[in-house]
C-alpha positions in Angstrom: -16.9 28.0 -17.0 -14.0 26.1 -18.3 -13.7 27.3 -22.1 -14.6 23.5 -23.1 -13.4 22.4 -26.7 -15.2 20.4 -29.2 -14.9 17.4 -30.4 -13.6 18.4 -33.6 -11.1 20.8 -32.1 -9.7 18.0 -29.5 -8.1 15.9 -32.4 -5.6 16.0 -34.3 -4.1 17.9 -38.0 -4.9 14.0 -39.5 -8.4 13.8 -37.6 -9.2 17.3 -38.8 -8.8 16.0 -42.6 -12.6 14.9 -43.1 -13.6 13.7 -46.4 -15.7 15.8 -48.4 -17.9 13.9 -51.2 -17.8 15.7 -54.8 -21.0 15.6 -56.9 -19.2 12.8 -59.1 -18.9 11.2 -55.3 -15.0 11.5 -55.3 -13.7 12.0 -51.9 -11.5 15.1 -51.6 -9.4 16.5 -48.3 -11.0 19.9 -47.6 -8.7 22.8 -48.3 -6.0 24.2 -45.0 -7.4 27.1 -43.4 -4.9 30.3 -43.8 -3.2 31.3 -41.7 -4.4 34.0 -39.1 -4.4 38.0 -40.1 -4.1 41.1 -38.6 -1.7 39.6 -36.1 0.9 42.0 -34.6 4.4 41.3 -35.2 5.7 40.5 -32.4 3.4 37.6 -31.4 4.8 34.6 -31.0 3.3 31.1 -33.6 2.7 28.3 -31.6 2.2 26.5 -34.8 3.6 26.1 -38.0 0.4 26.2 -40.1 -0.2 29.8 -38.2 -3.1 29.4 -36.4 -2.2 30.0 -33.3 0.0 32.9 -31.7 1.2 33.9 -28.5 2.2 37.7 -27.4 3.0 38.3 -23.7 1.1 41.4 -22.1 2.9 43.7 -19.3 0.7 42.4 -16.3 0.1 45.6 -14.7 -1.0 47.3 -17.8 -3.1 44.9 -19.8 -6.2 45.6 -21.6 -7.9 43.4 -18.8 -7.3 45.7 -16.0 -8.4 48.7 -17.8 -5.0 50.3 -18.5 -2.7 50.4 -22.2 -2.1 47.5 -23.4 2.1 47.1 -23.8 3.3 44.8 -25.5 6.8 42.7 -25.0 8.8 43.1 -27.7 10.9 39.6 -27.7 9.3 36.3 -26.3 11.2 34.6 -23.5 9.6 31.1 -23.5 11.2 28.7 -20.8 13.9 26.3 -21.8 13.3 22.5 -21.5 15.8 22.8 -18.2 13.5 25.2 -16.5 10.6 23.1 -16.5 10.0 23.7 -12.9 8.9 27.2 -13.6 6.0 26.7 -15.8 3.3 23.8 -16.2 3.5 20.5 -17.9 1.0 18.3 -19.3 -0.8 16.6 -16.8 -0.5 19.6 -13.9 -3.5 21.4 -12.7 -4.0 25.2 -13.8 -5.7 27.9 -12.4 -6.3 31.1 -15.1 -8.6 33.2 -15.6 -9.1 34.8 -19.1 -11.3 37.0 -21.2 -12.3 35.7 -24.7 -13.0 38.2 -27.6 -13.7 37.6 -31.1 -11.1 37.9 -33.6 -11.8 39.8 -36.8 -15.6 39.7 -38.8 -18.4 41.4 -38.1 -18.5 41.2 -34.4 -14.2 41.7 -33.8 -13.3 42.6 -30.6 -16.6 41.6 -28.7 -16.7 39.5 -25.5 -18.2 36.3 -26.0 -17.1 35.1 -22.4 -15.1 36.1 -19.0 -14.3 34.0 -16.1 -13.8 37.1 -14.2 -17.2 38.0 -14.6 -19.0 42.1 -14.4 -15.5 42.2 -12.5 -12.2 43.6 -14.1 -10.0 44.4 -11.2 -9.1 40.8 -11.1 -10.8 39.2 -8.2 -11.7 36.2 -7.7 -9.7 32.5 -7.7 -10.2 31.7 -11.4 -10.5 29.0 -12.8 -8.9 25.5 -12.4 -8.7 22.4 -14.9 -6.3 19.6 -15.6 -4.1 20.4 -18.5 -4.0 17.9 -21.4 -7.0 16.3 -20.9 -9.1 16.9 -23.9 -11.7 19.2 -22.3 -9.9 22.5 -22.5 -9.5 24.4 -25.7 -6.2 23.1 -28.3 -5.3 26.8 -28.1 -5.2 26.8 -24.6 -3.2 23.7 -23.9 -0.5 24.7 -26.5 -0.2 28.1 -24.7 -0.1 27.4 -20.8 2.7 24.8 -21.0 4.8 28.2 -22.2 3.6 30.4 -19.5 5.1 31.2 -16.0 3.2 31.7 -12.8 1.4 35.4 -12.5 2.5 35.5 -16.6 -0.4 37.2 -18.9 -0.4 36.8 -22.4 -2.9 37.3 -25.3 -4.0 34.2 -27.3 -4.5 34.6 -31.3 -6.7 31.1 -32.3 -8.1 30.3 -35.7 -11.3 28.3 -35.5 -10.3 25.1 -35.8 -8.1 25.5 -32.5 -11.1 27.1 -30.4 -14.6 25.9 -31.5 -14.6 24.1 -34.6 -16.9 24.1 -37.3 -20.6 23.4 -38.2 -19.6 19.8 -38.1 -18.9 20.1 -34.7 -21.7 18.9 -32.3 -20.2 21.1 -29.2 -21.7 18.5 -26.7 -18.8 19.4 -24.5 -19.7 23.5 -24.4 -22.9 24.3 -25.6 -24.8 21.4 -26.6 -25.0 23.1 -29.6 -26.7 26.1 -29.0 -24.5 28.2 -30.9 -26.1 26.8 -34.0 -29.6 27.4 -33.0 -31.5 30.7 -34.3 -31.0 32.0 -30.6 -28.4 35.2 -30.5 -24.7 34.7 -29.9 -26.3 35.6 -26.2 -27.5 31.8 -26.4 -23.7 30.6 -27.1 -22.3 33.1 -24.3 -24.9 32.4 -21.9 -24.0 28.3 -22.1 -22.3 26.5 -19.9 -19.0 26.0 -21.9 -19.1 29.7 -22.9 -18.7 28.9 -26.6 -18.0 31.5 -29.5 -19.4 28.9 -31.8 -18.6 27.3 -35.1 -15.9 29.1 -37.5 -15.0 31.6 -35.0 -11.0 32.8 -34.5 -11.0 34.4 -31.1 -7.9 36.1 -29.4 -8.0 35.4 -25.3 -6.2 37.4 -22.7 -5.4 34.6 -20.5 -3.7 35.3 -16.9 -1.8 32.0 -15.5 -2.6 32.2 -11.3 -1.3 29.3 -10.1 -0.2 25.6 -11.2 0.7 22.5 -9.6 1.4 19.0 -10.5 -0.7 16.2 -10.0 -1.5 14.8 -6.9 0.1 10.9 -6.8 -0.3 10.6 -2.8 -2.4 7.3 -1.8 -4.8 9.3 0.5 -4.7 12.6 -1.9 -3.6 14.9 0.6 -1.3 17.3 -1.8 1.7 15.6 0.0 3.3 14.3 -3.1 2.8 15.6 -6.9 4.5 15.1 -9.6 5.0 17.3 -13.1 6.4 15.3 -16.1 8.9 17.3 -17.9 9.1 14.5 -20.4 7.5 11.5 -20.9 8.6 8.6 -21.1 8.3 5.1 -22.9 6.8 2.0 -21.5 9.1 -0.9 -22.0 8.8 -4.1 -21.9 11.3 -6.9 -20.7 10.9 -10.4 -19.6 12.0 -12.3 -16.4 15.4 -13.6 -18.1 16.6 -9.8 -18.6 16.3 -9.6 -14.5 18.3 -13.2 -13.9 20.9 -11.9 -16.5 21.2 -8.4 -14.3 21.9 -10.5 -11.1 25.3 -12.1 -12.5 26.7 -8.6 -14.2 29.4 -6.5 -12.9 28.9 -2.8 -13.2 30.3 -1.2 -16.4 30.2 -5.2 -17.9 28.7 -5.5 -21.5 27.2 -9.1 -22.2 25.0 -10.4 -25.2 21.9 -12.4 -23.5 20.1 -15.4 -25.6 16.8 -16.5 -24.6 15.4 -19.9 -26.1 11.8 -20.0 -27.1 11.8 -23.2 -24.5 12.7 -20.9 -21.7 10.0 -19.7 -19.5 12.1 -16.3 -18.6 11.1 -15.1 -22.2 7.5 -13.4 -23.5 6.2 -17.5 -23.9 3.1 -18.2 -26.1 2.1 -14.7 -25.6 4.8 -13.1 -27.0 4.9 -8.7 -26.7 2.4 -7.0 -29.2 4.1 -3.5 -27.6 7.9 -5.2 -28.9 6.3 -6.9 -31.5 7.5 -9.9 -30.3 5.7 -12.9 -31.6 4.9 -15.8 -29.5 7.6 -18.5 -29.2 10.8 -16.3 -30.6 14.2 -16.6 -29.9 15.7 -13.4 -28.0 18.6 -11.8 -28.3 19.3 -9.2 -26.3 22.9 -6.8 -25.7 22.9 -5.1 -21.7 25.0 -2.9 -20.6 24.9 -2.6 -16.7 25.7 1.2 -16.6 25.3 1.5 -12.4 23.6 -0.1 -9.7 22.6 0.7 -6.2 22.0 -2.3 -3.7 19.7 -1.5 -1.2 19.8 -1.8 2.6 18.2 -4.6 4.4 15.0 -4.2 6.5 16.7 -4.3 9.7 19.6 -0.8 8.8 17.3 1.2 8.1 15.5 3.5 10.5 11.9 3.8 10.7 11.8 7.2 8.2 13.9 5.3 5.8 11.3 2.5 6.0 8.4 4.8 5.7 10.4 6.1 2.8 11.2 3.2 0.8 7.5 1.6 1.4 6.3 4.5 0.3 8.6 3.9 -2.8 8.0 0.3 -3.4 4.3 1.0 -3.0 4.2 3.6 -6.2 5.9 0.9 -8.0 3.6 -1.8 -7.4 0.7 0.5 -8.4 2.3 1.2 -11.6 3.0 -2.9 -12.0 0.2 -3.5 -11.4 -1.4 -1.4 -14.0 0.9 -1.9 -16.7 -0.2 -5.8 -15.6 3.3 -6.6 -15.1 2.0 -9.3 -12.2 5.6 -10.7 -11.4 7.6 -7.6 -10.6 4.2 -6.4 -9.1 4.3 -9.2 -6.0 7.7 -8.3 -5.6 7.5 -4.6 -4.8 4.0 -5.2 -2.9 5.9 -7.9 -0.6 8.6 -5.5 -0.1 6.0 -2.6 1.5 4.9 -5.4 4.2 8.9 -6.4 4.9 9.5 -2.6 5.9 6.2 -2.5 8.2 5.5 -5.4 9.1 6.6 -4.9 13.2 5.5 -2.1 14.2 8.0 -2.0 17.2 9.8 1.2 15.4 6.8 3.0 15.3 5.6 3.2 18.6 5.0 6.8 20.3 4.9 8.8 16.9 1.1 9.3 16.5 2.0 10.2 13.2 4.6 7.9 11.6 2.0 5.5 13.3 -0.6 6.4 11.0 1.7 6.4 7.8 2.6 2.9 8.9 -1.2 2.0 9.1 -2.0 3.3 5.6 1.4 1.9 3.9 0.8 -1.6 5.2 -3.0 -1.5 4.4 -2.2 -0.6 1.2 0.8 -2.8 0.7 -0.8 -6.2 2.1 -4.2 -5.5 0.0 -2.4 -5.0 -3.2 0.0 -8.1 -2.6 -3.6 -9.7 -2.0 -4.7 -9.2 -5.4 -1.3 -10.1 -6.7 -1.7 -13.4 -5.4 -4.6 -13.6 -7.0 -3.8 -12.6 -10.3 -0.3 -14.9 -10.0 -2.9 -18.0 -8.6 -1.2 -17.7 -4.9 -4.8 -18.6 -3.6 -3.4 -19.2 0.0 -1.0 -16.2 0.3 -4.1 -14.4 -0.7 -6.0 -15.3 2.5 -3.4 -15.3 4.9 -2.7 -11.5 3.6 -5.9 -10.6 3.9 -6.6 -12.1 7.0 -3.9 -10.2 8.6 -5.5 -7.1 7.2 -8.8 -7.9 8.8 -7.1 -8.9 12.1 -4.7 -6.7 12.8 -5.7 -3.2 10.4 -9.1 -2.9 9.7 -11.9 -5.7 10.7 -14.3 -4.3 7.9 -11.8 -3.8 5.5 -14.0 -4.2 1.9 -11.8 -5.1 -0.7 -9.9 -7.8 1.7 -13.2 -9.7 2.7 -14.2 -9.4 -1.3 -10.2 -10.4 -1.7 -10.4 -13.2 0.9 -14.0 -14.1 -0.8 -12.2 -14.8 -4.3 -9.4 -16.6 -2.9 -11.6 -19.8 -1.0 -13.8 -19.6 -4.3 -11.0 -20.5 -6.2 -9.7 -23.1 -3.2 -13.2 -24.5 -3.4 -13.9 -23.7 0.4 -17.5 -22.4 -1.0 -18.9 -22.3 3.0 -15.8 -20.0 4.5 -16.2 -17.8 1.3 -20.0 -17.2 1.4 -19.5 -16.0 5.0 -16.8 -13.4 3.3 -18.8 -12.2 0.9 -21.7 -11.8 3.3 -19.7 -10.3 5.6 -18.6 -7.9 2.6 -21.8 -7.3 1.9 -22.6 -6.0 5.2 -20.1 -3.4 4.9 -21.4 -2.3 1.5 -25.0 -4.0 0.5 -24.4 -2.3 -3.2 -21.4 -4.1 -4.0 -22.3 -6.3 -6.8 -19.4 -7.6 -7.2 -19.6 -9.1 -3.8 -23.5 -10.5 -4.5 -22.3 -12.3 -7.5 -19.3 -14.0 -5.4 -21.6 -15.2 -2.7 -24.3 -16.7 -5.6 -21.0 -18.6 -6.7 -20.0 -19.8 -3.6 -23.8 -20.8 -2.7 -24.0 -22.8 -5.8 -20.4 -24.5 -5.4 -21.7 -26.1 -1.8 -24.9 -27.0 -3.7 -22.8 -29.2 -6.4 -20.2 -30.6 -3.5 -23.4 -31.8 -1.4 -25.0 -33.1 -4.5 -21.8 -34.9 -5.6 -21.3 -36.6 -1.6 -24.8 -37.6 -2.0 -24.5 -39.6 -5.0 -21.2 -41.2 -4.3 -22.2 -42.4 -0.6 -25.7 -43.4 -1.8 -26.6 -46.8 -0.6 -22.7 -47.1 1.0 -25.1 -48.7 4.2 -27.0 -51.1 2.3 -23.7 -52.2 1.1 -22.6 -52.2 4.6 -25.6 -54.3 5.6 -24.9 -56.5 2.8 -21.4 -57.6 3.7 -22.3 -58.0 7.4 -25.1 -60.5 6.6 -22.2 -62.8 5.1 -20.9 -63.3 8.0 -23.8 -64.6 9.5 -23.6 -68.3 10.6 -23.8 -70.5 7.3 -22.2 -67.5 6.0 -19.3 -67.2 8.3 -15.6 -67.1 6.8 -14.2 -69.0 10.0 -16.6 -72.3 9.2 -15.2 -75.1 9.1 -11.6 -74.3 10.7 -10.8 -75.3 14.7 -10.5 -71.7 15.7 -13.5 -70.4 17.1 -14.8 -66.6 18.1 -14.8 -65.9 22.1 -12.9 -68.8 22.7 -9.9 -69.0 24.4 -7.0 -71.9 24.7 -4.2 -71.9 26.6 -2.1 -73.6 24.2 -2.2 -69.9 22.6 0.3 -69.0 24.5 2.6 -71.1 24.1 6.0 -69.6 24.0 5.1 -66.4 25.3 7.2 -64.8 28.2 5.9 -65.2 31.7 4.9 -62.1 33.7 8.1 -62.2 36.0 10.1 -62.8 33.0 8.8 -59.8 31.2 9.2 -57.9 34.3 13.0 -58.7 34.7 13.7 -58.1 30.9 12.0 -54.2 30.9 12.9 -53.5 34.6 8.7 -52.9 34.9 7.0 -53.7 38.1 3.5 -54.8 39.1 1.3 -51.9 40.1 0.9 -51.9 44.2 -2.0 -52.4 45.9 -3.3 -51.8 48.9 -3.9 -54.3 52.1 -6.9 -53.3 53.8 -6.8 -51.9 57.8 -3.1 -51.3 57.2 -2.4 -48.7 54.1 0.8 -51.5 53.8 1.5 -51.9 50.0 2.9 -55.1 48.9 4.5 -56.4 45.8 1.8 -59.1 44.0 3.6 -62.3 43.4 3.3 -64.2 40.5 3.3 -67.4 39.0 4.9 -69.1 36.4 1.7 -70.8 34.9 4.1 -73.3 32.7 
């Protein structure tokens, strides 16, 4: 029952301009719509082309709960500094709100409630993601302004609820509010919709809000609001190696040839504009740094804690595709956890551990791969299946990918069927194993043609050294023969044992267990 908004109402003021074609088939921008009328004074715009206004309602004595409606008479929206008070885009709302229609034939009818034949306020409402696109424009200018347990009536011109007739409403009503069915039909859907060209006004109650949940196992046990967003930026390897040699407070100008490989390279930055191959020029400022402690000060909460850190850092590389500084925060989770000597006899800083590490050695896994560490690949996710999780999915698949790319096709068809026991629907997996089947079929076909007919060769050469083939014919040396003149020069056996200090094994007499020395001739 989320008041859904259309597609035409989810753009933007330059989306909204559609072209209009003339009957001399000129193009023309359709006319603004005016601003809204009949508004009381003291509401609020949210803005500037009027078509939406805000006026705060006394809680207790709204129009919702049956009681006169009194009105605020100044607006006390939260400063930028107070952001933890009210939500921010991105957080998760819970509302609940009573839609009317504003002005025309039908003014101040109910189109839709989320409270239902009830108007003592039970129930928990209703919660949505703010920002989103789904909700109405009205609604997400007006809930970033509100506080918790805050009511306030909503004043929204059509084309900030509902739209138009060129609105197809797939995301309310499927368009029901355009059929000959009653405005019952539009109420009765499943977005609630007023329909096209409607201005509705909205007594809108804000429960409860929270910011999003960021934890790795979603457990509520870390969310985040963003008061202000930032900008992604980008910066090559040589902005790091320059950082490492500054002092703090120093000011340095930093050149980077289009030779070096600590620049943007053939790919240059499309998000810099950068083109591919440019000189850089860059002027730092090191403002402040903070050197961090070594693996073995820190205790085992401040290694939970900064694994935790390094791992929301590595996610983020990771998806902003920044590969290098990715491997280095995912090898930085497995330093803090990798003994688990620290941990032992805390069920649950145990199991914090487990889910870090997990998560730290499967992500440096696919680092490696992305970065072409093949081997590091296996050995991380090998110690994922030995020593976390035998069945673990994504570091068989992981593991699978890795010996692909080594070319050890046997060892990574037995991954990707031992993947495929864990999850017989993953197709990734069942087109991984068809690789690594058809990259043993090549290798065998390959040995098989380059040791083809290696023993007829064999055969071949050996029959040249048959008699009347033989390369010793004709010379005075002959096979299995033995002269004495061979040894000619050679050290006795008594000599030999009084150079090395060896002696002759003993042997035994028999009758009498007496050992004896063997003597031994000089043969010259």
């Amino acid at each position: 029952s989320i008041p859904f908004q259309p597609q035409h109402a989810m753009t933007s003021s330059a989306d909204n301009s559609k072209e209009q074609s003339t009957t001399a088939g000129v193009a023309q921008q359709p006319q603004p719509l005016p601003a809204l009328n009949n508004v009381p004074p003291e509401a609020v715009p949210l803005t500037e082309d009027g078509g939406v206004f805000k006026l705060i309602l006394n809680r207790e004595e709204s129009s919702t709960t049956g009681g006169a409606t009194t009105i605020s008479n100044t607006e006390q929206l939260p400063a930028a500094d107070a952001s933890l008070l009210r939500p921010n885009p991105g957080d998760w709302v819970t509302v609940h709100w009573t839609g009317r229609y504003f002005g025309g034939p039908r003014d101040g009818q109910v189109y839709s409630s989320t409270r239902g034949d009830s108007q003592d306020g039970a129930g928990e409402g209703v919660t949505f993601k703010l920002d989103n696109g789904e909700s109405l424009k009205a609604l997400e200018l007006c809930l970033p302004t509100m506080q918790r347990g805050q009511l306030c009536r909503l004043y929204a011109r059509s084309d900030y609820a509902f739209g138009d007739e060129t609105d197809d409403h797939s995301g309310c009503c499927n368009g029901s509010c355009k059929s000959s069915a009653s405005a019952a039909t539009a109420t009765a859907a499943s977005g609630r919709c007023a329909g096209p060209n409607a201005d509705v006004v909205m007594d809108v109650e804000l429960i409860d809000w929270r910011g999003d949940d960021i934890s790795a196992n979603k457990n509520g046990s870390l969310l985040r609001s963003v008061a202000r967003h930032g900008e992604a930026e980008g910066y090559c390897p040589g902005i790091e190696a320059a950082l490492c040699k500054m002092y703090k407070s120093e000011l340095a100008n930093i050149w980077l040839l289009d030779f070096s490989e600590l620049g943007f390279g053939a790919e240059g930055c499309a998000d810099l504009s950068v083109p591919p191959n440019a000189n850089l020029v860059y002027q730092i400022e090191l403002l402040d740094f903070v050197k961090p402690k070594e693996v073995w000060q820190l205790n085992r909460l401040e290694k939970i804690a900064e694994a935790e850190s390094a791992k929301a850092r590595s996610v983020a590389c990771l998806t902003a595709g920044n590969l290098r500084l990715a491997f280095v925060h995912c090898k930085r989770v497995v330093d803090y956890l990798e003994w688990d000597a620290d941990f032992q006899g805390d069920a649950d800083l145990q199991a914090q551990r487990h889910r870090l590490l997990l998560a730290g050695r499967l992500n440096l896994a696919l680092a490696c791969l992305k970065t072409r560490r093949f081997q590091q690949a296996v050995t991380q996710c090998s110690a994922v299946l030995e020593k976390l999780d035998s069945k673990n999915e994504k570091a068989l698949y992981r593991r699978g990918q890795a010996r692909l790319e080594t070319c050890d096709f046997d060892l990574a068809a037995e991954d990707f069927r031992a993947c495929l026991a864990v999850n017989s629907s993953n197709s990734a997996a069942k087109a991984g194993l068809q690789r690594a089947l058809d990259g043993a079929k090549q290798v065998e076909q390959r040995e098989r043609r380059r040791f083809a007919g290696m023993f007829d060769r064999f055969a071949q050469q050996d029959a040249k050294n048959k008699p009347g083939g033989d390369e010793f014919a004709g010379s005075d040396f002959t096979i299995d023969t033995w002269d004495n003149s061979l040894a000619d020069g050679m050290l006795s056996i008594p000599q030999e044992l009084e150079a090395f200090g060896e002696e002759m094994p003993q042997k035994k007499r028999s009758g009498g267990g007496v050992s004896a020395i063997a003597e031994c001739k000089d043969e010259n």
